[in-house]
C-alpha positions as CSV (number, residue, x, y, z in Angstrom):
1,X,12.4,-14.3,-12.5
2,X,8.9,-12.6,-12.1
3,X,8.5,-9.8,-9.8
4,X,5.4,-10.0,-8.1
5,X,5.6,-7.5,-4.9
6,X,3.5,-4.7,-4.7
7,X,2.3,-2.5,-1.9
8,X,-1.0,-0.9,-2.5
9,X,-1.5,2.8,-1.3
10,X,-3.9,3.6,1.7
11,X,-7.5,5.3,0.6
12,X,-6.3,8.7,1.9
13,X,-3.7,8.6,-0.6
14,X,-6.1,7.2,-3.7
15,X,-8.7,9.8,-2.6
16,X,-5.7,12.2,-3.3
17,X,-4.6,11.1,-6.7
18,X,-8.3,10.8,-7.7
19,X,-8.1,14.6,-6.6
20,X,-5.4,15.6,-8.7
21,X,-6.6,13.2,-12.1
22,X,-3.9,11.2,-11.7
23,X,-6.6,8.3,-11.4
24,X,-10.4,8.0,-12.3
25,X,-12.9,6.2,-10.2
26,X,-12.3,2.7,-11.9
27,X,-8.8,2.6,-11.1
28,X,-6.8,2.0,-8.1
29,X,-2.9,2.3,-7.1
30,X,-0.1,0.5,-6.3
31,X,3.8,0.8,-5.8
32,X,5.8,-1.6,-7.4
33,X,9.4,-1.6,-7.1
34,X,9.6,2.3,-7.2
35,X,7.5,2.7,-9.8
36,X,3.5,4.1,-9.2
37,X,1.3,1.9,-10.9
38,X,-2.6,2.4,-12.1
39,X,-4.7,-0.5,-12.5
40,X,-8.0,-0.2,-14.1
41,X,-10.4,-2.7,-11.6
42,X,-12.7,-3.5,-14.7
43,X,-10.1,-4.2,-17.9
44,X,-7.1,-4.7,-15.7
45,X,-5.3,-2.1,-17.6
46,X,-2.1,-0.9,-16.1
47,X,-0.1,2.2,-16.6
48,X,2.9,3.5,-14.8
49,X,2.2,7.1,-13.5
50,X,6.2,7.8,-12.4
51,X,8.8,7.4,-9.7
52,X,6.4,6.8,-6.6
53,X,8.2,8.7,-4.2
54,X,8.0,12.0,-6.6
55,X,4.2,11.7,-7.3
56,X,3.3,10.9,-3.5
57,X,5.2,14.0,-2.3
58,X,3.5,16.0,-4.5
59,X,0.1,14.8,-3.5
60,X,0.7,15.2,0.0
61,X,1.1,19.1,-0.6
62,X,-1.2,21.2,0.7
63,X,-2.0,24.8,0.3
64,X,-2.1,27.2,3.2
65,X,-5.2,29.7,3.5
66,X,-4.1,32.7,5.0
């Protein structure tokens, strides 16, 4: 059995993990199962970056200016 579903993040979210290094500029992201996934768009190099739900909660932290 192959497991071929993926959702791919939005570019608000990408822009966000490019932020944080979790990504570089020739990679993009995608969720797969519950897993985060970077693929490199030129080699087509993947690497898992963690639970999804984890890592995107963290990236949607923000820091208040007071």
């Amino acid at each position: 059995m192959e497991f071929k579903q993926r959702t791919l993040l939005n570019a608000q979210q990408m822009k966000q993990l490019r932020e944080l290094s979790k990504i570089t500029s020739d990679e993009f992201a995608y969720v797969a199962g519950d897993l985060l996934v970077a693929e490199n768009i030129k080699t087509s190099e993947k690497r898992v970056l963690g639970q999804a739900a984890t890592i995107l909660s963290e990236s949607n932290r923000r820091v208040l200016k007071g």
